[in-house]
BAFI-3210 file (N, C-alpha, C; in Angstrom, 3 decimals, decimal comma, padded with zeros to 6 digits):
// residues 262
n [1|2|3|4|5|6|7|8|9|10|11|12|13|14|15|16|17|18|19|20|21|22|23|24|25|26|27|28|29|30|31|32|33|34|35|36|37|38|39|40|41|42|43|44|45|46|47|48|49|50|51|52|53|54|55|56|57|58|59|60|61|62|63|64|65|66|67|68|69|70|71|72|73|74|75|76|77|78|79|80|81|82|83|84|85|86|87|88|89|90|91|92|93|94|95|96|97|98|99|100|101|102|103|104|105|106|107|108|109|110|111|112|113|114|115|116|117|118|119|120|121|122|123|124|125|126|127|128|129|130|131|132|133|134|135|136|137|138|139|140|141|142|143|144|145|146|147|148|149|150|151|152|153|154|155|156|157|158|159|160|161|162|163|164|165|166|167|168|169|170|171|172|173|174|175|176|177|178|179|180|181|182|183|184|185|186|187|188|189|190|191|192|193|194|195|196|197|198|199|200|201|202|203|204|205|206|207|208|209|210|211|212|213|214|215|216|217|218|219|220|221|222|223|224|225|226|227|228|229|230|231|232|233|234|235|236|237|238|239|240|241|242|243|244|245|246|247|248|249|250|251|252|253|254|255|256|257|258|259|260|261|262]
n.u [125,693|123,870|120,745|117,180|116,433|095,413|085,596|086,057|086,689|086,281|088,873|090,692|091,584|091,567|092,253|089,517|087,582|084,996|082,810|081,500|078,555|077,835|078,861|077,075|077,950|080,502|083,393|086,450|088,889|090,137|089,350|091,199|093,483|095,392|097,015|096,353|095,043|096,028|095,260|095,073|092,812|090,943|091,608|091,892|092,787|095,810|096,520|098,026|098,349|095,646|094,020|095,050|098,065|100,777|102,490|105,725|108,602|111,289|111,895|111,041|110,689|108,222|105,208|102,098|099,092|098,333|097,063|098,479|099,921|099,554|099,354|097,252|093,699|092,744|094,812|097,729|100,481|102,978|105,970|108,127|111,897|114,161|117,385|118,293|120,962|120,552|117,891|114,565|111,328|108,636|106,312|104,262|102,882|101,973|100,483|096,495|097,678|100,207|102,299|102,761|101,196|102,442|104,950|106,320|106,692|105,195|105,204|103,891|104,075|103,767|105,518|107,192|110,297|111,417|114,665|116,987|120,145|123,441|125,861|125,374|123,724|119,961|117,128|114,166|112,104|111,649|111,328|111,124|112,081|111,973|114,907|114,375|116,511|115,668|117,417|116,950|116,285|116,394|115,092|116,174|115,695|116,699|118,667|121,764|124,386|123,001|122,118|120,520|119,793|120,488|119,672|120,518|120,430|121,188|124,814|124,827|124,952|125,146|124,049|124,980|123,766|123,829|122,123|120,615|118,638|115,782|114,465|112,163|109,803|106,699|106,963|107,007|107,432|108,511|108,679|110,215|109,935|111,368|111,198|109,892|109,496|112,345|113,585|115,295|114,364|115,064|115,181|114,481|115,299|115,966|116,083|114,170|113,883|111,875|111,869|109,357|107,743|110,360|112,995|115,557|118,266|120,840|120,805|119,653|119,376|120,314|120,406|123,478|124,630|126,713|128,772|129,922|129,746|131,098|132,738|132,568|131,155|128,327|124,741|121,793|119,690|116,225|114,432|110,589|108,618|107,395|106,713|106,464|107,882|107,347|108,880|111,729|114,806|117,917|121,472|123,830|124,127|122,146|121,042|117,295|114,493|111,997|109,163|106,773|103,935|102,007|099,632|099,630|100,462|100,413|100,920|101,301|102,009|103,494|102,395|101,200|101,777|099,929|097,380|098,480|096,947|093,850]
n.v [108,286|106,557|104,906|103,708|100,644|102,744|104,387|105,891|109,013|112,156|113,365|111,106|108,641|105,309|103,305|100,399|097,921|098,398|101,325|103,505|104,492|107,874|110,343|112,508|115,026|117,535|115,792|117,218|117,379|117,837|115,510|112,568|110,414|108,007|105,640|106,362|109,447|112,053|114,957|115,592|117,374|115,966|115,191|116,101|118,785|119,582|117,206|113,411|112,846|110,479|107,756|105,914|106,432|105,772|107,640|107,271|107,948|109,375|109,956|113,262|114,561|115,479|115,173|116,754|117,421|120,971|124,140|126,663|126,837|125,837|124,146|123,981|123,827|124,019|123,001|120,805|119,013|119,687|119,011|118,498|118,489|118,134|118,500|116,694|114,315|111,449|110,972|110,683|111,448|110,406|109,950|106,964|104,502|101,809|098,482|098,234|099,719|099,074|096,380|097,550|096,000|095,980|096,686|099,238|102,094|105,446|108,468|111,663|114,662|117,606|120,107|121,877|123,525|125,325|125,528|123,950|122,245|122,889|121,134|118,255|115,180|113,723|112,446|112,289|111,145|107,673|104,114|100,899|097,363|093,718|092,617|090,316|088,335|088,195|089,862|093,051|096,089|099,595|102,457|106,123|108,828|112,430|114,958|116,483|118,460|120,654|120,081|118,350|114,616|111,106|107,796|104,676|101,691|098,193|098,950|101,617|103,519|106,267|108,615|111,636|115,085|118,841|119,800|122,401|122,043|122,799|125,738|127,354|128,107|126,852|123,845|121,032|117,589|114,698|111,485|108,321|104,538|102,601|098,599|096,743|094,300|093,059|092,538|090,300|088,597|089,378|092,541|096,541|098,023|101,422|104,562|107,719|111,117|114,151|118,031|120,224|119,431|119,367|117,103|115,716|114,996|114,688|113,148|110,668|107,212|104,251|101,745|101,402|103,945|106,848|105,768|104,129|104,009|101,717|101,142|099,421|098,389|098,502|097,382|098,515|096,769|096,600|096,733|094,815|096,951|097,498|099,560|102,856|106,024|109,036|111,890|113,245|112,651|112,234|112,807|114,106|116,318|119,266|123,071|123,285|121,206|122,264|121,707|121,410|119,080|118,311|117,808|115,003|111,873|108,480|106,058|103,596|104,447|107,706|111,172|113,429|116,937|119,319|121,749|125,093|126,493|128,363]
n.w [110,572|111,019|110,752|112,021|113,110|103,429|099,593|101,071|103,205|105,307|105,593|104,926|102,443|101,468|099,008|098,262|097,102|096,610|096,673|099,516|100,401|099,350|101,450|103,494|103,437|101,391|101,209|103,009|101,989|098,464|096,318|095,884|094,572|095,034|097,039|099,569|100,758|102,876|104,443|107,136|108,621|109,584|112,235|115,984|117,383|118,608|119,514|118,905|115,315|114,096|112,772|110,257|110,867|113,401|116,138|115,924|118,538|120,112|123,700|124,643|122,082|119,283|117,738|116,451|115,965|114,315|114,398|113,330|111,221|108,066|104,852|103,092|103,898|107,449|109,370|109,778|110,453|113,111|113,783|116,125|116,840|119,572|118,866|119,566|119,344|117,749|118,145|117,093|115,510|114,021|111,884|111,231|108,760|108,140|108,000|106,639|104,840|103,628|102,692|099,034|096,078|093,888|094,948|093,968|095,703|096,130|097,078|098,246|099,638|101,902|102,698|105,531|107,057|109,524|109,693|108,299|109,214|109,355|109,375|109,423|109,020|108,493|108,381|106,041|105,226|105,241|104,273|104,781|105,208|104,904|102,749|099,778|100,900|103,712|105,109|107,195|105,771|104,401|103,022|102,333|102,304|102,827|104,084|104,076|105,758|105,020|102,775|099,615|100,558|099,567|100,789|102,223|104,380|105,083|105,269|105,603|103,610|100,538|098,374|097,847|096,974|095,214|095,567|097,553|100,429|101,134|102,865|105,073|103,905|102,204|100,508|098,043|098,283|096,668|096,402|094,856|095,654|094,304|094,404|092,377|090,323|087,844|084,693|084,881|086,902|089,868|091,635|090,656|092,268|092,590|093,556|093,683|093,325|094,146|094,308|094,436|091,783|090,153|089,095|091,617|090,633|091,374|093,466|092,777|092,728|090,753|091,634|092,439|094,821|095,802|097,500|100,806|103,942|105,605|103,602|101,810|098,047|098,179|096,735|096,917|097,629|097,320|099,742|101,034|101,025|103,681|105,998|106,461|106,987|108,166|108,968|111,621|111,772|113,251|113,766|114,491|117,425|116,996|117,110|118,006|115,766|114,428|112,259|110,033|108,208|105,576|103,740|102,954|100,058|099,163|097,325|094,379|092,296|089,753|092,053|091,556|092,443|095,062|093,726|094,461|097,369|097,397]
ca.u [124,504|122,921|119,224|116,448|115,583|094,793|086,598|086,273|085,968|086,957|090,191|091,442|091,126|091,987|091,746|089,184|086,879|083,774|082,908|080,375|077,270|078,239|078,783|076,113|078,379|081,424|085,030|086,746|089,860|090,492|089,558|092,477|093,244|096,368|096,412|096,219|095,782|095,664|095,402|094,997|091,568|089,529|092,130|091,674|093,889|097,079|096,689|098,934|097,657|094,881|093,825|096,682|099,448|101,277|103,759|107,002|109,151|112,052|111,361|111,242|109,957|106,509|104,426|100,625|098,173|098,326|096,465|098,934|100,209|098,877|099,697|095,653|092,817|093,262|096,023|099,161|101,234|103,616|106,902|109,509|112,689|115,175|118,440|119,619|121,632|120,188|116,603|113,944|110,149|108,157|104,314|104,659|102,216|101,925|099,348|096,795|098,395|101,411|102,996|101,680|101,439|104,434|106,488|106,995|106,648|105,338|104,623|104,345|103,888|103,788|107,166|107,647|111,170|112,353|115,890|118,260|121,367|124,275|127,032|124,905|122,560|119,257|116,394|112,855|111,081|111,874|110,653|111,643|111,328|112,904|115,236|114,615|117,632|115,948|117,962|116,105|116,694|115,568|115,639|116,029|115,567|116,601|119,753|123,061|125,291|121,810|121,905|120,079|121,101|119,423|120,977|120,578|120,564|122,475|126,033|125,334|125,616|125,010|124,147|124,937|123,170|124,150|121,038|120,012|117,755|114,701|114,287|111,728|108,880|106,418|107,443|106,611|108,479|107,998|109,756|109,515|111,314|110,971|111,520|109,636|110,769|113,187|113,248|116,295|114,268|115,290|114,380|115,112|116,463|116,102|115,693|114,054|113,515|111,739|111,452|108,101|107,709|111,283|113,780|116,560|118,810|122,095|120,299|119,121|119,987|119,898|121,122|124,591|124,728|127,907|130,092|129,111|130,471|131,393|133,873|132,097|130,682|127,011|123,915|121,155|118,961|115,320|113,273|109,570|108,256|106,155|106,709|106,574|107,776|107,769|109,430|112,959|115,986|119,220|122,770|124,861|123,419|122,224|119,448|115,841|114,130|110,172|108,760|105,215|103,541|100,929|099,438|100,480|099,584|101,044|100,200|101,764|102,011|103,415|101,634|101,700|102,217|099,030|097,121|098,182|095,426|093,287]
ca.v [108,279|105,229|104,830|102,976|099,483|103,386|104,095|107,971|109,863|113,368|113,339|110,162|108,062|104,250|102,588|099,499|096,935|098,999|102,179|103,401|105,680|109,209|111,099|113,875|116,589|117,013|115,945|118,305|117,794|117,246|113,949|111,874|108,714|107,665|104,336|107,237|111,027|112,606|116,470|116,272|118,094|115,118|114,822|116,666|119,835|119,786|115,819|112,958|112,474|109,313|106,880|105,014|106,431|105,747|108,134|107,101|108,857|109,571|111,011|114,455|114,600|115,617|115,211|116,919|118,219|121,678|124,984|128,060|126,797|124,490|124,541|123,783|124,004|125,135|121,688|120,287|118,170|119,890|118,362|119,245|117,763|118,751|118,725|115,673|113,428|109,812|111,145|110,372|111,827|109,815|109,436|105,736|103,562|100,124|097,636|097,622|100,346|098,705|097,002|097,273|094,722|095,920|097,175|100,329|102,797|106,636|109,160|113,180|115,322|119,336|120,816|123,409|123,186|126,453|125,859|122,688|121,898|123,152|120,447|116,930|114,094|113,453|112,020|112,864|110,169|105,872|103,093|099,649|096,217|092,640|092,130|088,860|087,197|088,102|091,075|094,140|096,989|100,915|103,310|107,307|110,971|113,329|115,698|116,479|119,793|121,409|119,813|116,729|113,249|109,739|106,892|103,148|100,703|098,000|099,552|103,107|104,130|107,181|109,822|113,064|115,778|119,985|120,909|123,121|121,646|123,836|126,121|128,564|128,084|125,161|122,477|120,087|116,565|113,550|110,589|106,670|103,701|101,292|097,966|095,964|093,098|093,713|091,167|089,084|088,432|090,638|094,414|097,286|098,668|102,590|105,438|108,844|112,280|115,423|119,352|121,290|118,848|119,095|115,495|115,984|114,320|113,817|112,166|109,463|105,890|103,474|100,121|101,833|104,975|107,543|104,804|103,668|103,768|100,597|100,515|098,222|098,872|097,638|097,256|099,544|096,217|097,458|095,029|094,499|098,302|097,277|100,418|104,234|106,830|110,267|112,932|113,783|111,633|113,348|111,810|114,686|117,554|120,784|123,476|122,833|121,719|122,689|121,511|121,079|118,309|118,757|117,027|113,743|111,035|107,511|104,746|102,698|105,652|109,349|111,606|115,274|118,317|119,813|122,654|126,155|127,069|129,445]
ca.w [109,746|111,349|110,692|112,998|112,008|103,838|100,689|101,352|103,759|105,074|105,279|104,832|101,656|101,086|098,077|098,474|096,167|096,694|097,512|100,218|100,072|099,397|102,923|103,555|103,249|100,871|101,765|103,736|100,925|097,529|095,898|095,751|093,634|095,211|097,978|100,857|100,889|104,454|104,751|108,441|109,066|110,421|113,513|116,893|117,523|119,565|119,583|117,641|114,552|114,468|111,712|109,834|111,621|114,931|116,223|116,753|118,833|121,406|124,737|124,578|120,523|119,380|116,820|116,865|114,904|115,052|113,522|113,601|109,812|107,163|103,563|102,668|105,291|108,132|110,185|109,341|111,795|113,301|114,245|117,388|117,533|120,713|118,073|120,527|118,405|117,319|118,759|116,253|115,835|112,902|111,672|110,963|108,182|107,862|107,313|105,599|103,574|102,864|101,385|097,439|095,556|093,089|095,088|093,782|096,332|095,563|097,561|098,142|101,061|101,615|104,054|105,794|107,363|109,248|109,166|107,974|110,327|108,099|109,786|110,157|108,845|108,916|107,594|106,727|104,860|105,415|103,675|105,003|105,501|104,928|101,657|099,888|101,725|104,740|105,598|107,393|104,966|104,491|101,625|103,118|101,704|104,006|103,794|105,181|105,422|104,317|100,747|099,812|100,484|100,018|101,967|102,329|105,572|105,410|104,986|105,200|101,995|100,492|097,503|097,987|096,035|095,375|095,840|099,419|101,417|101,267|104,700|105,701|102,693|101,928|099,405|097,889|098,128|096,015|095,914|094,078|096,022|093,058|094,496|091,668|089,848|086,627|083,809|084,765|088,048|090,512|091,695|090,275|093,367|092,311|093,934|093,106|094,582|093,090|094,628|093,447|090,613|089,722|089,956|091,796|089,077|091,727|094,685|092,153|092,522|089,985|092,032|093,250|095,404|095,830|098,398|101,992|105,246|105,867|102,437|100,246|097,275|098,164|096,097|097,378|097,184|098,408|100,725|100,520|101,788|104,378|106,635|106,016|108,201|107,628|110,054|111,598|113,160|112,706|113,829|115,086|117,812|116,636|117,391|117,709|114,577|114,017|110,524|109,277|107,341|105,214|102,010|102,580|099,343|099,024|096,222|092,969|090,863|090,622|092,491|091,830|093,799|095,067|093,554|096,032|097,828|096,677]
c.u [123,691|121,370|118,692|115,547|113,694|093,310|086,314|085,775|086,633|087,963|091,140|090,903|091,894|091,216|090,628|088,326|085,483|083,599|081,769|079,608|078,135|077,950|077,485|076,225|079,564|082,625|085,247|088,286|089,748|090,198|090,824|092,465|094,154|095,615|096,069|096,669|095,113|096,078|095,148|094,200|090,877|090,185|091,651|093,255|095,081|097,270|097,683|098,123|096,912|095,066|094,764|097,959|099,601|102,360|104,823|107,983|110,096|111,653|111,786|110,621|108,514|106,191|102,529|100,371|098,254|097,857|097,084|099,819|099,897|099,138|097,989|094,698|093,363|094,483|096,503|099,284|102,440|104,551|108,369|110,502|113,364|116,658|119,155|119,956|120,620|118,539|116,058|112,190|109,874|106,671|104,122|103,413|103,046|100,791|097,978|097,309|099,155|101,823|101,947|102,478|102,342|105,199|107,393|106,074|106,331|104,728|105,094|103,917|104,269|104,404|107,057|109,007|111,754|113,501|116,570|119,198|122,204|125,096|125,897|124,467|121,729|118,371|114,977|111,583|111,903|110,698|111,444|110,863|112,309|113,434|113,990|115,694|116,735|116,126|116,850|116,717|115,690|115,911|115,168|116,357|115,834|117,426|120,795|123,964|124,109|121,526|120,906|120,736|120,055|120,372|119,865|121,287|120,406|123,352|126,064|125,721|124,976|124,910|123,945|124,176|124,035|122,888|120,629|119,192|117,045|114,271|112,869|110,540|108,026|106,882|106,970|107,541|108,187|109,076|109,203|111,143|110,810|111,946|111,176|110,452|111,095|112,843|114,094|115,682|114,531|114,753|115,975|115,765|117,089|115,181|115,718|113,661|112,774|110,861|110,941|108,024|109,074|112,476|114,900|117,416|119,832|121,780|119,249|119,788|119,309|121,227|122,453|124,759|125,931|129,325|128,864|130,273|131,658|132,799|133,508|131,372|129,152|125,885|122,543|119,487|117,601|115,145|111,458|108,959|106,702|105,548|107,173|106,455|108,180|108,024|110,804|113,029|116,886|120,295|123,666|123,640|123,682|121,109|118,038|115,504|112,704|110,158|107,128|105,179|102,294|100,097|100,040|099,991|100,528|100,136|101,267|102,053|102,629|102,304|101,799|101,162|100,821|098,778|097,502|097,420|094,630|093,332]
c.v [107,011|105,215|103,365|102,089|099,648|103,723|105,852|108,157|111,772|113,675|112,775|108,987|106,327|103,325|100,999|098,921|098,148|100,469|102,790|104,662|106,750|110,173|112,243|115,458|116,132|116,714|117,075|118,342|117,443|115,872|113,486|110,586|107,711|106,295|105,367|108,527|111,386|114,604|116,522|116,999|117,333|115,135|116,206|117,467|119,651|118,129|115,196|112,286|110,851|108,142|106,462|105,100|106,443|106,957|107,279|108,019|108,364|110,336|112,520|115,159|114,393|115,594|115,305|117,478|119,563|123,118|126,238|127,963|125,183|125,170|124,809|123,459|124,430|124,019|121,750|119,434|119,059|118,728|118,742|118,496|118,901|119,424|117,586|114,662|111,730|109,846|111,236|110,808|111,130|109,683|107,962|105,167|102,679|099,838|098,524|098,066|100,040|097,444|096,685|096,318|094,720|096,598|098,331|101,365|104,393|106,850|110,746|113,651|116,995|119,482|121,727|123,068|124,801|126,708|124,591|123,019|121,846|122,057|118,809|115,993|113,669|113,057|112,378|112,041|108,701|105,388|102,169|098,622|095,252|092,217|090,557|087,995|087,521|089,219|092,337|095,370|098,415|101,589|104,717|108,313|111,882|114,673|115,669|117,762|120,803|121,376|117,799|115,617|112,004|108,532|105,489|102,468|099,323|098,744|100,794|103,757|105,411|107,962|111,149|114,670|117,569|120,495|121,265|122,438|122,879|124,308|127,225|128,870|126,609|125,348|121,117|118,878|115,442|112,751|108,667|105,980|102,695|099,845|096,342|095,200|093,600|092,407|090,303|088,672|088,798|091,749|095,260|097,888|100,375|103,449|106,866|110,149|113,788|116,548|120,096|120,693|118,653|117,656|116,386|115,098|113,740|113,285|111,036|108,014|104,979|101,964|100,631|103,223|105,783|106,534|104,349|103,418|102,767|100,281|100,201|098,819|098,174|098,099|098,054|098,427|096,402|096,048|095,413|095,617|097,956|098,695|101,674|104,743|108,103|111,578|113,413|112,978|112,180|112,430|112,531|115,816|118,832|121,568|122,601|122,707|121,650|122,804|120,931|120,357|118,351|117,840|115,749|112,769|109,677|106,628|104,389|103,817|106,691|109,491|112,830|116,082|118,811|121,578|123,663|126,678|128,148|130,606]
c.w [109,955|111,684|111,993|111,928|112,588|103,047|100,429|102,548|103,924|104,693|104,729|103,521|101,764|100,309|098,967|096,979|096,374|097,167|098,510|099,739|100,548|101,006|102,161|103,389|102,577|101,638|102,281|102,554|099,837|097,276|095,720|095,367|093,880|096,369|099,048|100,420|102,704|104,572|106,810|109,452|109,746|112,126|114,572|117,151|118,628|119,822|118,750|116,496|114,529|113,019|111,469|110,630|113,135|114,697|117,077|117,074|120,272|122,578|124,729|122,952|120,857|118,203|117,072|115,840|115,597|113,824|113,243|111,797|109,130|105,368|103,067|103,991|106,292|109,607|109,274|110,256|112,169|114,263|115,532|117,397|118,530|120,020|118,717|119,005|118,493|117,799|117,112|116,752|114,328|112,865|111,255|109,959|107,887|107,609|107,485|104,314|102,829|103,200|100,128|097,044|094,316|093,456|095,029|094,296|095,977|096,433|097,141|099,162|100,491|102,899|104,305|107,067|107,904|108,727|108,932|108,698|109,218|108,650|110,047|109,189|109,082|107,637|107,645|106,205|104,377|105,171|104,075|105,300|105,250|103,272|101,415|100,520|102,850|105,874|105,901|106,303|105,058|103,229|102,318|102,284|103,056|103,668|104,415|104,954|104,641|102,783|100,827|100,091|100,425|100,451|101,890|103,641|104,287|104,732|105,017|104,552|101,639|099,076|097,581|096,729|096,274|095,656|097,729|099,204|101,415|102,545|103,895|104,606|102,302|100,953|099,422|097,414|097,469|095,725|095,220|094,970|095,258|093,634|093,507|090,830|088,375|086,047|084,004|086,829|089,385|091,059|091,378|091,403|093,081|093,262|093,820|094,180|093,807|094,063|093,736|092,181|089,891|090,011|090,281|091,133|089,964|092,967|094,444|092,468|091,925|090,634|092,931|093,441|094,620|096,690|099,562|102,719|105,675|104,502|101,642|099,631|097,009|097,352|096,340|097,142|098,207|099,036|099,968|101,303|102,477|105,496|106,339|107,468|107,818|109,090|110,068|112,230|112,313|113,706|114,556|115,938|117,225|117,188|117,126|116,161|114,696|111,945|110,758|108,336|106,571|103,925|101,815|101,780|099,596|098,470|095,110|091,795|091,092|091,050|092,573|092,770|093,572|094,309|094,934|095,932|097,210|097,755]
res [x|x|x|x|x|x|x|x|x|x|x|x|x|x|x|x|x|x|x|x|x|x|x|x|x|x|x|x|x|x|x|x|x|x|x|x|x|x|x|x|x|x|x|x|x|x|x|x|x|x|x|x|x|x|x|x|x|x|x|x|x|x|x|x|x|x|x|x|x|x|x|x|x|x|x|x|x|x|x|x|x|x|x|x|x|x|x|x|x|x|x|x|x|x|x|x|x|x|x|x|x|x|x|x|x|x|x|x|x|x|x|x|x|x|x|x|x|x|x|x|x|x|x|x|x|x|x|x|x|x|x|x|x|x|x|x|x|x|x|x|x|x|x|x|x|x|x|x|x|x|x|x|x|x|x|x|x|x|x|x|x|x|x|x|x|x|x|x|x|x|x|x|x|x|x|x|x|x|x|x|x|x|x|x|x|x|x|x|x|x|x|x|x|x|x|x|x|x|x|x|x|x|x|x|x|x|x|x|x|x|x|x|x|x|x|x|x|x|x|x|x|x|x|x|x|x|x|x|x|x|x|x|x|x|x|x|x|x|x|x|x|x|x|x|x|x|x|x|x|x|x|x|x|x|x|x|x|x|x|x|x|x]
***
């Protein structure tokens, strides 16, 4: 289970101090109030998505814009992995999106996942960056054995959840990596997860996971979330996986699940 160490316009929103003269024609999505919403419409077809994000990726992984399914308008991103083991495909933000200035991390996105890998580990949305000691650190949502799971770099730690892993239907994913400061100085060091508006209640962490790899009983202490990556990297080989992205928000706040389309 070893992990790898954004004012309007069409598509793409990022909060700023001012805002500019009203475009000539409306948005192409939804207003959005969050630090970044991206539906995906302003980009060029079969390309890798532009503006804020880089793709990262292994040779042979893809990530493009692509028009044959979209939760809202008429893109998404579609995603290819091979099923090779430790291979990784990601949409990556960073600066100047991130990091916020408390720390506490929210986002939501719209899935479409044909099938989950019943025997493995993987991940589908990272947040990382450098503890206060220093230390590189990550906080991960993903799944494993086709049920949820959220996980922690250093030590490989782990909370396992009962709930399936959602195949073959969009969804909607929302999660909070609350790394803000607590009152005895500190961070809270919690992490949340919630399907179609619902929390997943046992792939919560409040400071200490389910165990970790390594033995020890480590702290799940966040870093300073400078980097977002949302996609697939998986740990053991299995079939091809193809998933769609859609509705992606990120900012300081919840952020609820989009109206479905009309």
């Amino acid at each position: 289970m070893r992990g790898r160490l954004l004012c309007l316009c069409t598509a793409v929103w990022l909060g700023c101090a001012r805002a500019p003269a009203p475009p000539p024609h409306p948005p192409a999505g939804p207003v959005c109030a969050a630090r970044l919403c991206d539906d995906f419409e302003a980009y060029g077809q079969d390309a890798p998505p532009a503006g804020p994000w880089t793709v990262q990726a292994s040779p042979g992984e893809s990530a493009r814009v692509d028009g044959t399914r979209a939760f809202s308008g008429r893109r998404s991103v579609l995603i290819h992995h091979s099923g090779t083991a430790h291979d990784f495909v990601y949409l990556r933000l960073g600066a100047p999106a991130l990091p916020l200035a408390g720390n506490d991390l929210h986002g939501r996105l719209m899935l479409f996942v044909t099938q989950a890998p019943p025997r493995l580990h993987w991940d589908v949305v990272r947040a990382s960056g450098r503890r206060p000691d220093g230390a590189e650190a990550q906080y991960n949502v993903g799944g494993e054995n086709a049920r949820f799971l959220s996980n922690y770099e250093p030590h490989d730690c782990w909370r396992r959840s009962a709930r399936p892993f959602p195949q073959g239907r969009w969804v909607c994913l929302q999660w909070q990596f609350d790394g803000s400061g607590d009152h005895a100085g500190g961070t809270r060091n919690e992490l949340r997860v919630w399907l179609d508006g619902q929390q997943v209640e046992d792939a919560t962490v409040q400071r200490f996971g389910g165990g970790c790899v390594d033995k020890t009983t480590s702290e799940w202490i966040a870093p300073r979330f400078d980097t977002l990556d949302i996609g697939w990297e998986q740990y053991r080989r299995s079939d091809p996986i193809t998933m769609w992205i859609d509705d992606v928000a990120v900012g300081d706040a919840a952020i609820a699940c989009p109206a479905p389309p009309p």
